[in-house]
N, C-alpha and C positions, 0 to 999 in steps of 0.2 A: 524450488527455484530461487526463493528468496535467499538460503543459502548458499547455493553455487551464486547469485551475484555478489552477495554480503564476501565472500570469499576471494572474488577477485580482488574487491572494491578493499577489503583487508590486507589483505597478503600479497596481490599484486602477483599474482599466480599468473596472469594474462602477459604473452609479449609487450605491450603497451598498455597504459597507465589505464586505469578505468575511469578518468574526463576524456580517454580519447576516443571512446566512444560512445557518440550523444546517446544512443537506446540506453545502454546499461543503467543511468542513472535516474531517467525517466522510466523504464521497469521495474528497478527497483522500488523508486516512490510511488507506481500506483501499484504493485503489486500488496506493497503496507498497508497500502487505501485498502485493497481487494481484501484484506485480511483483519482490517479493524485497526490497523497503528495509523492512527490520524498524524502523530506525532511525530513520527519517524516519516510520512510523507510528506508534511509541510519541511521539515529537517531538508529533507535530500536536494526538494524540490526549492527553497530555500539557495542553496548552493548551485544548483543550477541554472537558476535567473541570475544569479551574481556572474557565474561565469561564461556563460552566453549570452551574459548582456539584453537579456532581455528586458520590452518594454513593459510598465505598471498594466497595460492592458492584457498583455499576453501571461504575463504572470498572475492575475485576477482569475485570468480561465483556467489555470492548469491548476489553481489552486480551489478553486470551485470544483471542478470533476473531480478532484481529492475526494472533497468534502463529500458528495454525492457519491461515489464507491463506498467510503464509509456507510454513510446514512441505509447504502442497500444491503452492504453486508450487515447491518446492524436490523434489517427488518428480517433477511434472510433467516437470520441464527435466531433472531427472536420468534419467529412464526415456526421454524423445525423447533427450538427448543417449548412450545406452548404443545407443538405438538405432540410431543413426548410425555409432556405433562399430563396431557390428556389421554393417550392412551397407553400410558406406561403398564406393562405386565404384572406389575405391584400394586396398581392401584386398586386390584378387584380383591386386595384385603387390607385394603385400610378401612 
């Protein structure tokens, strides 16, 4: 998903521009969150509040639930990757 929007948002493959459509570019930046780019969601979402004018409170929350997609993808991956650790099919010969 993240590439079909990276794609429009690129190439402009979409009949109109991809700011003209507000989802696209809030999808895009939590879907980054969903996936662990902190970076690339404050980025998007960044450009977002500039160009929709939004206010310092509204842009505080969107960029909190960033951060908080993050923080879950990051315990997610971490507790399946512990779990792997733990019962990996190689571990009954080390």
């Amino acid at each position: 998903m993240l590439d079909i929007i990276g794609e429009i948002r690129d190439r402009r493959t979409n009949c109109f521009g991809y700011h003209n459509y507000t989802q696209l570019p809030l999808a895009y930046a939590f879907l980054s969150a969903k996936t662990g780019e902190l970076h690339a969601a404050e980025h998007e979402l960044d450009q977002y509040v500039t160009l929709h004018k939004l206010d310092d409170d509204e842009a505080a929350k969107l960029k909190k639930f960033a951060k908080d997609c993050v923080e879950a993808w990051r315990k997610t991956i971490g507790s399946r990757l512990r779990g792997r650790l733990r019962f990996s099919p190689l571990s009954r010969f080390s």
